[in-house]
Backbone bond lengths (Angstrom), bond angles and torsions (degrees), N, CA, C in turn:
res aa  C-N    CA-C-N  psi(-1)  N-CA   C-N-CA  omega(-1)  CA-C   N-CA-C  phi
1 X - - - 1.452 - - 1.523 109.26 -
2 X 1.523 112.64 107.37 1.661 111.91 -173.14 1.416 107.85 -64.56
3 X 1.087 132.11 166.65 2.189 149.42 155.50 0.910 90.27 -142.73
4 X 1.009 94.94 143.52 1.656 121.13 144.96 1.981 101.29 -79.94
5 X 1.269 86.96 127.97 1.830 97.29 171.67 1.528 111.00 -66.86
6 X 1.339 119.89 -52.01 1.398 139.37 -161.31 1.788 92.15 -64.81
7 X 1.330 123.62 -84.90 0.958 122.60 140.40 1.696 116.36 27.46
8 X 1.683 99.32 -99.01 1.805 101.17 -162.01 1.574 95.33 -84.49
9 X 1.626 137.91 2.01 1.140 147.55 161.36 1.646 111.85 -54.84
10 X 1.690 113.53 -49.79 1.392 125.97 177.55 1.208 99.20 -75.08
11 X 1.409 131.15 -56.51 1.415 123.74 -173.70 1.349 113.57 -59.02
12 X 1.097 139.51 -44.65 1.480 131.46 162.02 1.268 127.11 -29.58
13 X 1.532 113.81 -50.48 1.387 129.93 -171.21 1.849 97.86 -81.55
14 X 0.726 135.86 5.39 1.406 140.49 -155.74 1.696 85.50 -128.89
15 X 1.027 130.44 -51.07 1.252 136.82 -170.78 1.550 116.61 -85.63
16 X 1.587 116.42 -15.02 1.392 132.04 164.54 1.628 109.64 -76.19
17 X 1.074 111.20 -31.04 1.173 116.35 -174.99 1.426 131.34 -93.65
18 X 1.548 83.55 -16.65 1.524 103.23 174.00 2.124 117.42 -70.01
19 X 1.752 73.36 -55.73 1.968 88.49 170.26 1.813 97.05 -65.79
20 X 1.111 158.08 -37.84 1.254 152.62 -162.43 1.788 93.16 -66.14
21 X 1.107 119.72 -61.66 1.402 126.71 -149.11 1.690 100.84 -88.12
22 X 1.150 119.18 -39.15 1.252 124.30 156.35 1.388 139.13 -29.54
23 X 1.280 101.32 -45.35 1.561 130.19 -173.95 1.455 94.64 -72.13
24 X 1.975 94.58 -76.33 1.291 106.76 -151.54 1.927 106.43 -48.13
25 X 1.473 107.49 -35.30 1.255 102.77 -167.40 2.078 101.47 -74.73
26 X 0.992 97.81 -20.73 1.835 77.87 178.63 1.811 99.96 -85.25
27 X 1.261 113.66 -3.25 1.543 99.34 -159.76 1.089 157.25 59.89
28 X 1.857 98.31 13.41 1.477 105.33 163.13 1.490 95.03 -157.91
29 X 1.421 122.50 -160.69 1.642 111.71 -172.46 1.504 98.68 124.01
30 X 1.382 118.23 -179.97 1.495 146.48 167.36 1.175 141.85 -96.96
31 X 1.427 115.62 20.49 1.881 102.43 -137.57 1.506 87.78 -76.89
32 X 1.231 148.10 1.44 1.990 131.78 -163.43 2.182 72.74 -87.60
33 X 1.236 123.88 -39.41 1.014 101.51 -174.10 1.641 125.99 -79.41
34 X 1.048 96.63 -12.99 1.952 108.72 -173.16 1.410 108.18 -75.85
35 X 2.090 100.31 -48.91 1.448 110.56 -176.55 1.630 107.17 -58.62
36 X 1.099 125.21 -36.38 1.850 105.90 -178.20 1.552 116.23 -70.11
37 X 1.105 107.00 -8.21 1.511 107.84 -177.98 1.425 110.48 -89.44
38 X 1.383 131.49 -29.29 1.306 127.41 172.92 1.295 162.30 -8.46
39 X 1.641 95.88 -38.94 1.304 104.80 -177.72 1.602 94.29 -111.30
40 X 1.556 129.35 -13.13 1.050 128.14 167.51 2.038 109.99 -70.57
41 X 0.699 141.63 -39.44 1.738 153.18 -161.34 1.842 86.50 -101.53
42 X 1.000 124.93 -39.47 1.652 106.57 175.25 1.499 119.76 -91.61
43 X 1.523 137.09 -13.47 0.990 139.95 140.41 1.387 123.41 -49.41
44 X 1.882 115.64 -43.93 1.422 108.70 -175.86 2.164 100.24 -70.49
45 X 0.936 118.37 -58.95 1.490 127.92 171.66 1.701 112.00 -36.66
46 X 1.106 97.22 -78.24 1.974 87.36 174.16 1.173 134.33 -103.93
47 X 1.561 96.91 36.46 1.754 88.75 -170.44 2.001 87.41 -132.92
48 X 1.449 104.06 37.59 1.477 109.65 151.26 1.615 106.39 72.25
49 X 1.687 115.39 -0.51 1.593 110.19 156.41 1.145 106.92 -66.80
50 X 1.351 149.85 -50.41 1.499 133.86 -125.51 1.172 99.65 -115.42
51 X 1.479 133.37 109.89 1.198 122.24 159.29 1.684 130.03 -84.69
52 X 1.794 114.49 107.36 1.782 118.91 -176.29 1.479 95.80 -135.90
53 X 1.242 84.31 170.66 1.341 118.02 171.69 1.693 132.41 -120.94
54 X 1.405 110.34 92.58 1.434 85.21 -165.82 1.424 135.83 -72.18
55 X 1.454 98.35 11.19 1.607 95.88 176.75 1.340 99.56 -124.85
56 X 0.926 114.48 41.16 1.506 144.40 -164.40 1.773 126.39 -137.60
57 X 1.651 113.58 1.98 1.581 102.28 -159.55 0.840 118.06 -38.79
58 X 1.479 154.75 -26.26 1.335 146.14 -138.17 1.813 109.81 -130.88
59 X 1.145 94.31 -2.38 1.775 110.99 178.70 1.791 93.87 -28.71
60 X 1.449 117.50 118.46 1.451 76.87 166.59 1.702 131.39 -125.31
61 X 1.758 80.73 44.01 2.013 88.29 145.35 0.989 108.80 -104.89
62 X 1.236 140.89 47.69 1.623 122.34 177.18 1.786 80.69 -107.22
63 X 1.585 90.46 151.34 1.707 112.83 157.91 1.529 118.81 -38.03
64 X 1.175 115.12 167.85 1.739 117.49 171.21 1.384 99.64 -124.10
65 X 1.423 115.05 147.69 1.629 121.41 143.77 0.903 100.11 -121.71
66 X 1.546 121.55 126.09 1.676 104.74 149.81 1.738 89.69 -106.76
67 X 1.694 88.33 151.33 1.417 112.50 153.71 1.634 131.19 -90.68
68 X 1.452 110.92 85.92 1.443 117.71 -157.75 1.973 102.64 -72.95
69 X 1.294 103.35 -25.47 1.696 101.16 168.41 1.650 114.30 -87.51
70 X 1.567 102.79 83.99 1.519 97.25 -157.79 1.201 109.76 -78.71
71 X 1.632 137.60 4.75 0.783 129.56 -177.89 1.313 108.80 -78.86
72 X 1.313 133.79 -9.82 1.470 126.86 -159.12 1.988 89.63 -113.34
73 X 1.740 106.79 49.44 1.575 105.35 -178.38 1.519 97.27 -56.38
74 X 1.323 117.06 -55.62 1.824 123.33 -178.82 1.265 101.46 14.18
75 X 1.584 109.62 -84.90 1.493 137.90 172.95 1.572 114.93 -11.87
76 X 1.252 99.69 -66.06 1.538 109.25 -159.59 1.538 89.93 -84.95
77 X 1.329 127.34 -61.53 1.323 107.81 172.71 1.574 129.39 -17.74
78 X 1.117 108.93 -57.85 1.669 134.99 -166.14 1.654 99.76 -57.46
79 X 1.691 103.03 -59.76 1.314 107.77 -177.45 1.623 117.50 -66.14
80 X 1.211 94.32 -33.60 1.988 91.00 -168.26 1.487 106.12 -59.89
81 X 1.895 111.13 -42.38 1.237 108.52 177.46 1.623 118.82 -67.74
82 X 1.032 123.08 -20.10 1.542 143.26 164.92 1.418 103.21 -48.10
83 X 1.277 110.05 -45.76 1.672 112.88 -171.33 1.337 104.91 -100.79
84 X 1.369 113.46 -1.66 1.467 105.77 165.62 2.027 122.65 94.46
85 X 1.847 96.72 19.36 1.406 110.19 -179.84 1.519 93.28 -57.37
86 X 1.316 118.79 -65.44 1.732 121.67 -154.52 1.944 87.34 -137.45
87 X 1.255 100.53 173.41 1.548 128.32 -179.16 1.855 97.42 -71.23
88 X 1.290 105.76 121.66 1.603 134.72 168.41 1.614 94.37 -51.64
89 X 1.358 129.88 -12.38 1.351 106.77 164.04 1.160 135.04 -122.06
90 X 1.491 109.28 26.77 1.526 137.01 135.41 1.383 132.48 -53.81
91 X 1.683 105.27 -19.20 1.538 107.86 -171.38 1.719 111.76 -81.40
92 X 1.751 94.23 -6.00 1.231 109.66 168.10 1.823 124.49 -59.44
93 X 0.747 90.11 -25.60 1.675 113.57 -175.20 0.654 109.37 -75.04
94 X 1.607 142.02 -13.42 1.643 138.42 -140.94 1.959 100.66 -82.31
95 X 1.418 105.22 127.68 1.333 108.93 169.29 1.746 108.99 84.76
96 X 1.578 115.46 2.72 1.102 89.91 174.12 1.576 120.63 -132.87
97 X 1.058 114.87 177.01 1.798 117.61 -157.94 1.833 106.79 -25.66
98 X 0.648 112.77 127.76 1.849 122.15 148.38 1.883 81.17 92.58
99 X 1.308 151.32 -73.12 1.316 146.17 145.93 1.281 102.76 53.25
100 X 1.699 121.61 130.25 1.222 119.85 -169.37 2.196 83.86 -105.03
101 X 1.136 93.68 -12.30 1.957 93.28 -174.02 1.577 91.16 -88.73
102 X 1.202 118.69 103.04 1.689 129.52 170.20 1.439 94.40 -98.07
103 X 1.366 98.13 146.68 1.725 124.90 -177.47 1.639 118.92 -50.29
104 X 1.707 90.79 0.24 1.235 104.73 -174.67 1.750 120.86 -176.03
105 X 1.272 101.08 118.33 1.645 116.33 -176.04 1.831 109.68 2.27
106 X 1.473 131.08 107.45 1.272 129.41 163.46 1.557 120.97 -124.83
107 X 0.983 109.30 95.78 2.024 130.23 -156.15 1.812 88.59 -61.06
108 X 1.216 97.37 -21.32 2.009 90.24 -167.44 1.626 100.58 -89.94
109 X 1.302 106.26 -22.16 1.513 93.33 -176.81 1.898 131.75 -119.93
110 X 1.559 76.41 -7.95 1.658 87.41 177.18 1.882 104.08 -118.81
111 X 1.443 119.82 135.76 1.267 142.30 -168.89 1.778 95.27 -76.07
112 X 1.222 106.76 116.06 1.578 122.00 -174.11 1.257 120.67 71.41
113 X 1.376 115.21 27.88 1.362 124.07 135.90 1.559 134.79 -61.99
114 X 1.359 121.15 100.60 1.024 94.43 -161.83 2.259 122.38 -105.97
115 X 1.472 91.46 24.20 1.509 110.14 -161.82 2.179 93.12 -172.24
116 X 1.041 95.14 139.90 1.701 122.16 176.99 1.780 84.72 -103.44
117 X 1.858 111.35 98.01 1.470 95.79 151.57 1.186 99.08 -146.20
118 X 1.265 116.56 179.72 1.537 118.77 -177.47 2.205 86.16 -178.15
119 X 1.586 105.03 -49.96 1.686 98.80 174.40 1.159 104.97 -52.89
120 X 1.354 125.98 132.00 2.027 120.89 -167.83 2.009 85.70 -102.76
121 X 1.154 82.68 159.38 1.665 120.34 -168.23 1.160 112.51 75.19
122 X 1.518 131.46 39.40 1.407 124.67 -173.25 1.696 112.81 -119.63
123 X 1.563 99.82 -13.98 1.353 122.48 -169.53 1.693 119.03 -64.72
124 X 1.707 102.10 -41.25 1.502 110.24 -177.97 1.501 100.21 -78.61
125 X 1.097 111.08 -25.35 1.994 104.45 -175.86 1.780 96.14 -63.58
126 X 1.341 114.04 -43.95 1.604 109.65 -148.52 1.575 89.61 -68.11
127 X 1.492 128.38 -48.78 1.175 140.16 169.88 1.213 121.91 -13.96
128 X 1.655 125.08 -68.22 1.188 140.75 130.12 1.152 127.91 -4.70
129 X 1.019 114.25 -50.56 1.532 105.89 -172.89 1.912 85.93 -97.91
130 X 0.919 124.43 -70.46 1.617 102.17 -179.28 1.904 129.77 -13.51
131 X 1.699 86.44 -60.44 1.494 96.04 161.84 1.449 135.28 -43.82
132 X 1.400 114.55 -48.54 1.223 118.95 172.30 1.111 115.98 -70.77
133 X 1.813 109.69 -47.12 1.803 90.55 173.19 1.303 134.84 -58.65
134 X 1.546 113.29 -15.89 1.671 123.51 153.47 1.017 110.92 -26.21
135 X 1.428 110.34 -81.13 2.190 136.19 -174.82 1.737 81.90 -59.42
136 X 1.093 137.42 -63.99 1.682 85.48 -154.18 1.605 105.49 -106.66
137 X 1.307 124.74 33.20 1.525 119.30 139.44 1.737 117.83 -124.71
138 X 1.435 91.89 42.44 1.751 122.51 166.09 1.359 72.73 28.50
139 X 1.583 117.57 116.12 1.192 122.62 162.57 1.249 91.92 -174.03
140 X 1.364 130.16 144.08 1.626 157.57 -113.79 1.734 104.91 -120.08
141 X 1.814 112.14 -26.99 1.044 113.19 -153.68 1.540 104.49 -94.82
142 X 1.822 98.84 129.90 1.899 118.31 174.84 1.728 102.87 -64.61
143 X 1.628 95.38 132.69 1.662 100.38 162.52 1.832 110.36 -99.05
144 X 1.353 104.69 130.90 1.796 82.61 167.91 1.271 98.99 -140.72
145 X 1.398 122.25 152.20 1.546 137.65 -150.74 1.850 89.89 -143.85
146 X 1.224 108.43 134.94 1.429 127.58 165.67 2.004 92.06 -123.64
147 X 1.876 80.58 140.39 1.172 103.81 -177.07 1.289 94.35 -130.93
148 X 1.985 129.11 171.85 0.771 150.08 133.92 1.498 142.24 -19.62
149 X 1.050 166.25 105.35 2.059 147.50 171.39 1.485 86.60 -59.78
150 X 1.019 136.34 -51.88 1.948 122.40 -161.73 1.765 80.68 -71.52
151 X 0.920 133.72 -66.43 1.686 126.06 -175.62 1.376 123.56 -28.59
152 X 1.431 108.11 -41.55 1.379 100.76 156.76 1.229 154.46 -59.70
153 X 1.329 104.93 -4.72 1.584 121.15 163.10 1.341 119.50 -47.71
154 X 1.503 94.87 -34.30 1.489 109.45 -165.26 1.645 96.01 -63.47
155 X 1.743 121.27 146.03 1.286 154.49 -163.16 1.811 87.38 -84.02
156 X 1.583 111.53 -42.32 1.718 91.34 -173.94 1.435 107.30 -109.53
157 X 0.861 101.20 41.33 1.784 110.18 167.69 1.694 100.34 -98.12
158 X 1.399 129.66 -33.33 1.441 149.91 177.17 1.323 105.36 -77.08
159 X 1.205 118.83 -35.62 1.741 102.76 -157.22 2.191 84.27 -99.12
160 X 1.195 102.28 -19.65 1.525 93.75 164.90 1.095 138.18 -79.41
161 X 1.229 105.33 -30.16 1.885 119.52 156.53 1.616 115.16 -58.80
162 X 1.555 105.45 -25.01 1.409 104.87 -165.91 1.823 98.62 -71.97
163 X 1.111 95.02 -56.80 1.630 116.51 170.22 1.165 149.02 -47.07
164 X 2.000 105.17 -32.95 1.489 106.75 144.55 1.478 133.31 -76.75
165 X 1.633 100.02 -10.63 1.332 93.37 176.08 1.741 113.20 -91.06
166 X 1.294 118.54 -8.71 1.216 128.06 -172.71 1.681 99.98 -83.54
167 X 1.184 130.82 -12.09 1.397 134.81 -162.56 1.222 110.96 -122.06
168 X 1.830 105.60 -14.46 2.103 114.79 179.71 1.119 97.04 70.08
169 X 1.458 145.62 44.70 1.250 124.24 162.22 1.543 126.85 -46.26
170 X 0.933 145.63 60.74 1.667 146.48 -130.27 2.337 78.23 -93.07
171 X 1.349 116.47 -12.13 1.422 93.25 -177.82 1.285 104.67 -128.30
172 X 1.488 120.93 49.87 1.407 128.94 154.66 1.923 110.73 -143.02
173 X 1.490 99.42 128.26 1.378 128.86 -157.70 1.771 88.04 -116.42
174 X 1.763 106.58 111.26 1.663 113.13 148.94 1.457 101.13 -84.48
175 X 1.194 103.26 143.37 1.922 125.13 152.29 1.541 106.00 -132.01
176 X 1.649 82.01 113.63 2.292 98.67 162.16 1.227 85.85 -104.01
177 X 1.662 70.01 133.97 1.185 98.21 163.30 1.484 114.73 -103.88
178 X 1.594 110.68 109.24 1.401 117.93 -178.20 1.633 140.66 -85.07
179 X 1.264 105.02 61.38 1.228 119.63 -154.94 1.844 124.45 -86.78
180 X 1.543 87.73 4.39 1.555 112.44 169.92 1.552 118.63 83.88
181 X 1.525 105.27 -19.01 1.789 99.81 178.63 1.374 122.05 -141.76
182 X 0.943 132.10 131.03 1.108 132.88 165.08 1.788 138.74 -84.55
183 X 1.228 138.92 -144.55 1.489 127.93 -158.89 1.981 87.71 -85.66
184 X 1.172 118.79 -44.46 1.380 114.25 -174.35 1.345 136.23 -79.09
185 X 1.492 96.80 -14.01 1.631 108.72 -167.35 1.487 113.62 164.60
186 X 1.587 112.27 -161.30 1.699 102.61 157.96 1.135 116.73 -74.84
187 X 1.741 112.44 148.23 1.665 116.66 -162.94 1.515 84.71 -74.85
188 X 1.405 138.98 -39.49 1.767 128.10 -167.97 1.229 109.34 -44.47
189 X 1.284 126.20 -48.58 1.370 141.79 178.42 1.139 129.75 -69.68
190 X 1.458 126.29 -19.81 1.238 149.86 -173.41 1.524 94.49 -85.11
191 X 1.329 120.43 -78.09 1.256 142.30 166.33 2.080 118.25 -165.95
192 X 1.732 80.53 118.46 1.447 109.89 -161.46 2.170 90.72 -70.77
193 X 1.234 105.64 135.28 1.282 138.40 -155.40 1.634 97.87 -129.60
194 X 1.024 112.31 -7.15 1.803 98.02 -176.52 1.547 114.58 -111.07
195 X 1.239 112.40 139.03 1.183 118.20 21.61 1.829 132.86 -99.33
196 X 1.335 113.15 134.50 1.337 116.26 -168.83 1.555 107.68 -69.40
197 X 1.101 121.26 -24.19 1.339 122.38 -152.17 2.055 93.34 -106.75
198 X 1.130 113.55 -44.40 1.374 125.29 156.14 1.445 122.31 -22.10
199 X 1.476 96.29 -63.14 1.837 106.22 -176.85 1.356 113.46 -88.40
200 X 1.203 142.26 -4.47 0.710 129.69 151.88 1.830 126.01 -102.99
201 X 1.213 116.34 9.67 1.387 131.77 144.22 1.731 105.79 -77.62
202 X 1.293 121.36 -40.43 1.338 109.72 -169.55 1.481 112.68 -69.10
203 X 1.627 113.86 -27.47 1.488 125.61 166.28 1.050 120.92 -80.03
204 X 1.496 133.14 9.52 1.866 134.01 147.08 1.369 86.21 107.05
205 X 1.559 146.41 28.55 1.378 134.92 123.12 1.150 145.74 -54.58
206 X 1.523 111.22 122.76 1.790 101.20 176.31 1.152 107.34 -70.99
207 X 1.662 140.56 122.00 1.289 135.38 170.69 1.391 122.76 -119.85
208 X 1.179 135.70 151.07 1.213 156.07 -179.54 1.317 121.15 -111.42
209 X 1.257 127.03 131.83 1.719 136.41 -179.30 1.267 110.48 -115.83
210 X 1.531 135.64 116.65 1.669 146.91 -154.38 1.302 117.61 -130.10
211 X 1.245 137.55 169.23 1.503 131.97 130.94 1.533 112.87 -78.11
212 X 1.344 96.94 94.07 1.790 96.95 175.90 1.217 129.46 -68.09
213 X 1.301 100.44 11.84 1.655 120.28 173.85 1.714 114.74 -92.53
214 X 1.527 108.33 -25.73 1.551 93.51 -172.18 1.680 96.94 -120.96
215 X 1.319 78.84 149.09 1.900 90.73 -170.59 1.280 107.12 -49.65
216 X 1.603 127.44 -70.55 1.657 138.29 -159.75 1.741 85.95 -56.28
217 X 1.088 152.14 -25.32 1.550 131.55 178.25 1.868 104.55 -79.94
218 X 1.544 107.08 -44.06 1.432 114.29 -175.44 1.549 96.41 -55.62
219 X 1.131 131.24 -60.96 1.324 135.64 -154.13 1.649 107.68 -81.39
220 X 1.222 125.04 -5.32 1.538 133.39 167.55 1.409 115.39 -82.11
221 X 1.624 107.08 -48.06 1.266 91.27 -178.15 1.895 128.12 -83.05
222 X 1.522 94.41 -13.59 1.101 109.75 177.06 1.666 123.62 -56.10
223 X 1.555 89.38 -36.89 1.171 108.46 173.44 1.988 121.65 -61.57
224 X 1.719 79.79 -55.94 1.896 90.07 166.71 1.454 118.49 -65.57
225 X 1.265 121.56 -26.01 1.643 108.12 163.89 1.290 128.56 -68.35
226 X 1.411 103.69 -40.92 2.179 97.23 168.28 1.575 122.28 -57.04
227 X 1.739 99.06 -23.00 1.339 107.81 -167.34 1.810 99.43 -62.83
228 X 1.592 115.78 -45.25 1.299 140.39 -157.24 1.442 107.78 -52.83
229 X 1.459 136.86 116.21 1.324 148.00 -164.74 1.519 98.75 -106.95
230 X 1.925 116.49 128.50 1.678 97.30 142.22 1.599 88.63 108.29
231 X 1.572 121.85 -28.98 1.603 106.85 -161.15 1.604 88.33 -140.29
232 X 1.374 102.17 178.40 1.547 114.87 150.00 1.296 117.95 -102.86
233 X 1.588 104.28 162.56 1.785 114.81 -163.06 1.528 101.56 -112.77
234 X 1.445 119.12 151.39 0.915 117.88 160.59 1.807 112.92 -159.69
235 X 1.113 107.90 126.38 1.617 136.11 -158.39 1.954 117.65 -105.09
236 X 1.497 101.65 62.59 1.265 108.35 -176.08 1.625 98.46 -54.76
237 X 1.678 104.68 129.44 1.600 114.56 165.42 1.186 107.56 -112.29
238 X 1.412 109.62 122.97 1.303 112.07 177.53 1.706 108.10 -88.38
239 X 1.059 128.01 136.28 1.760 141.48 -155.25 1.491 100.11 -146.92
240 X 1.419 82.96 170.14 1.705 95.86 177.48 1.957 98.63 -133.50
241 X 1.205 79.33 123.27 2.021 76.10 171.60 1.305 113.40 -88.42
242 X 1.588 86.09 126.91 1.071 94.43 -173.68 1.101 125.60 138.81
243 X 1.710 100.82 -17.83 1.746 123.59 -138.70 1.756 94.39 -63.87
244 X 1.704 100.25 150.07 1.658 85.54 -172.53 1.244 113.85 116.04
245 X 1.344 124.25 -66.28 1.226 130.28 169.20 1.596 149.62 -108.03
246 X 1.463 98.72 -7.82 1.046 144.88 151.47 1.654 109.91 25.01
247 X 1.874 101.08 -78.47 1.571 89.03 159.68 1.394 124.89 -68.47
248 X 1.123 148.89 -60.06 1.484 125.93 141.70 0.991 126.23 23.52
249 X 1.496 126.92 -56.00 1.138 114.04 -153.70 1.674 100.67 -109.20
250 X 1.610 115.35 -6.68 1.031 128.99 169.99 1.559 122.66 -53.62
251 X 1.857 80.79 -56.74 1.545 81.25 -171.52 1.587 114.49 -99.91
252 X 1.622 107.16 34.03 1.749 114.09 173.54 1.839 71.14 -94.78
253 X 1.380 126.85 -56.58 1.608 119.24 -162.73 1.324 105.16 118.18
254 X 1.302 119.01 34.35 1.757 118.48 -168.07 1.603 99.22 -167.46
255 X 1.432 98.05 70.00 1.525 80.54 156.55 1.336 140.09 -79.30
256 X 1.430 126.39 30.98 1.259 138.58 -143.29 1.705 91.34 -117.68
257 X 1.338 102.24 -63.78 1.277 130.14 167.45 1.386 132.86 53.24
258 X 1.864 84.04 35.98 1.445 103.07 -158.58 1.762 123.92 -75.51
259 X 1.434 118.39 131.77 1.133 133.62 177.65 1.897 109.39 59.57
260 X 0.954 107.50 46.14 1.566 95.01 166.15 1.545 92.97 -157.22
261 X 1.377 127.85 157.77 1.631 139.69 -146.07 1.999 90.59 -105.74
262 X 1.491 87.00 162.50 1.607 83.39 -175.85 1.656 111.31 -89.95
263 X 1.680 121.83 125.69 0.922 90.99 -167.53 1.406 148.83 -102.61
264 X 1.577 131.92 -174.19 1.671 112.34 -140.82 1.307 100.09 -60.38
265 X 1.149 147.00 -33.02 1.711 123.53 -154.09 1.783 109.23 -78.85
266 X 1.875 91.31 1.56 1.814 74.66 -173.96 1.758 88.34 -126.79
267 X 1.483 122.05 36.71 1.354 106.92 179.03 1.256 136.66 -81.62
268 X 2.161 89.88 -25.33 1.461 98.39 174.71 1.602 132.58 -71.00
269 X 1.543 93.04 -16.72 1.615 123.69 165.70 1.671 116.45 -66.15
270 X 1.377 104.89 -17.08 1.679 117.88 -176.55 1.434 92.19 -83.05
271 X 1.567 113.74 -57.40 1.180 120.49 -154.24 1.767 119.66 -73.11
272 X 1.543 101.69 -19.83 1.490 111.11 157.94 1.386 130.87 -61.31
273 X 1.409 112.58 -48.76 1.148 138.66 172.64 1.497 89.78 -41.21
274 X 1.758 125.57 -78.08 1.060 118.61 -150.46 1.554 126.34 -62.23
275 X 1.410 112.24 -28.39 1.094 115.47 173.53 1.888 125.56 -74.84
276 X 1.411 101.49 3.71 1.566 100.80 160.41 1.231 118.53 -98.11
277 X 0.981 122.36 5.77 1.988 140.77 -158.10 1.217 83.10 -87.33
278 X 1.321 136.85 137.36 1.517 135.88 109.45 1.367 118.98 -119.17
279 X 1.435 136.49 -12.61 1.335 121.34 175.45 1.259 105.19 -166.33
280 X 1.489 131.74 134.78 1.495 132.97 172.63 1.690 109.19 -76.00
281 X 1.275 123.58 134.69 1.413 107.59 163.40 1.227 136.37 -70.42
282 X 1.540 144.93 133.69 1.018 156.55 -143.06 1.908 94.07 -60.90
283 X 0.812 111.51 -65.82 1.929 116.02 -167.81 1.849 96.05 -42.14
284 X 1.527 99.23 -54.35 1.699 96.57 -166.63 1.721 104.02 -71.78
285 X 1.448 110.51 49.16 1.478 112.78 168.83 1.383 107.96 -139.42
286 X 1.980 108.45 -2.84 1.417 84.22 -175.45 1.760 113.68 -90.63
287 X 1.924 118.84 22.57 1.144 108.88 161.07 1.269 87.61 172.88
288 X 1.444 114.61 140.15 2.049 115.43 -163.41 1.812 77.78 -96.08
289 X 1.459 131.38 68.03 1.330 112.80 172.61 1.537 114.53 -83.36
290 X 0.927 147.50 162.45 1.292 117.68 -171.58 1.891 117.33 129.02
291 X 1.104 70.53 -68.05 1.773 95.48 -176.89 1.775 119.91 -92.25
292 X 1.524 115.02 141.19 1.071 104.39 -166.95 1.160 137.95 -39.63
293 X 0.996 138.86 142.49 2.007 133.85 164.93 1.766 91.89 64.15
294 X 1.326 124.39 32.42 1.166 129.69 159.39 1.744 121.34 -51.75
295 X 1.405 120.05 147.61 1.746 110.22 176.68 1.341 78.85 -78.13
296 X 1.677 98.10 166.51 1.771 117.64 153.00 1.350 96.90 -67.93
297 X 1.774 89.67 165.52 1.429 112.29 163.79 1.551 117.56 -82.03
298 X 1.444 118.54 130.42 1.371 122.78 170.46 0.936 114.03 -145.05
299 X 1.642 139.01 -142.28 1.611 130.76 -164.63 1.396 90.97 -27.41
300 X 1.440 99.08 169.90 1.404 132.07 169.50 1.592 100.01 -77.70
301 X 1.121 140.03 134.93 1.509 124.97 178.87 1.670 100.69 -138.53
């Protein structure tokens, strides 16, 4: 499946900025969580995985994403209007009264929604059942669901892995997004999950380990998971939350920077930042040690 890099390179940055300004203007939101997902949710959209329609939501051969870490809607907001669900100056609205952009994924009221989540571990179950209804109304179309590493705590994030692999989903694709922290702290510390790529090989997944930060890795493996016959895929991205702003968020003293918007007197300073971003290097993902309220280093990931 060809991209242009340059291409989903601009659209990213267009889409960083989108969740930046979004936030800040409703005054509360996720974006340290939306921004690591980025180049993963704009690769699946323009880089020729996802088949929709936007005047079309309900087509139903088009592809699925659900976003099972619904807190990081920012994201999907940013992109849907990117792809042209509703007007880019709706994203203005996000979070507030009457607002079709709720603080959190609503399939009934926003156009390319494709799952109501925000309770985390609920995302790979819905998946599942998408998938199967593929196989039994023989129909062609891939589901793929990005979840959380703190999400994985969750008890039915496991019994759903157990289950797509028990069924061969060969056309449903998880992506964690491994971005090291969750609402309390570092997810290692919270409760250590690795190896990520392990357990879900140990549950009959083909999996893949990336920089989920730079496109040409996002868009490789994506590629090697459709290829994948017989199993389900799953494509741990390792990210940085945050990605984008990084110093920013250094010198607020929180790279964690969980659930509250950046605020206005330092946005235009966000918005600089973002436009020099195009790709983290692969090594500076195998642990943000270094940096404040950083996890330790452990497995190799």
């Amino acid at each position: 499946m060809a991209a242009n890099i340059e291409d989903l390179l601009s659209r990213a940055r267009a889409i960083r900025a989108d969740i930046l300004r979004s936030t800040t203007e409703a005054g509360s939101g996720h974006p340290s969580s939306s921004l690591s997902a980025v180049e993963v949710v704009t690769a699946l959209y323009f880089g020729g995985f996802l088949r929709y329609d936007p005047k079309n939501p309900h087509w139903p051969d088009r592809d699925r994403f659900i976003l099972s870490k619904g807190h990081a809607a920012p994201v999907l907001y940013a992109v849907l209007a990117e792809a042209g669900y509703f007007p880019k100056e709706e994203l203005m609205t996000l979070r507030k009264l009457g607002s079709r952009l709720e603080g959190h994924p609503n399939m009934l009221r926003t156009p390319g929604v494709e799952a109501s989540t925000g309770s985390l571990g609920q995302g790979l179950s819905i998946g599942i059942g998408h998938a199967l209804a593929a196989r039994i109304d023989r129909k062609d179309y891939h589901t793929y669901v990005l979840t959380g590493d703190g999400e994985l705590d969750e008890g039915q994030i496991w019994e759903a892995a157990a289950s797509a692999a028990k069924f061969g989903l060969d056309n449903l694709t998880a992506i964690v997004d491994r971005n090291h922290y969750q609402q309390t702290g570092a997810a290692e510390e919270v409760l250590n999950m690795d190896p990520i790529d392990g357990k879900f090989t140990a549950f009959g997944w083909q999996t893949f380990t990336i920089n989920g930060n730079d496109l040409g890795e996002v868009l490789t493996a994506l590629t090697r998971a459709r290829a994948i016959k017989g199993r389900p895929t799953c494509i741990v991205a390792l990210t940085h939350k945050g990605q984008g702003i990084l110093p920013l968020l250094q010198k607020l003293g929180d790279v964690n920077f969980h659930g509250k918007p950046i605020p206005p007197k330092h946005l235009d300073e966000a918005l600089a930042e973002i436009s020099r971003v195009e790709a983290t290097p692969a090594m500076a993902l195998q642990s943000p040690a270094g940096t404040p309220d950083a996890p330790k280093s452990g497995t190799k990931r």
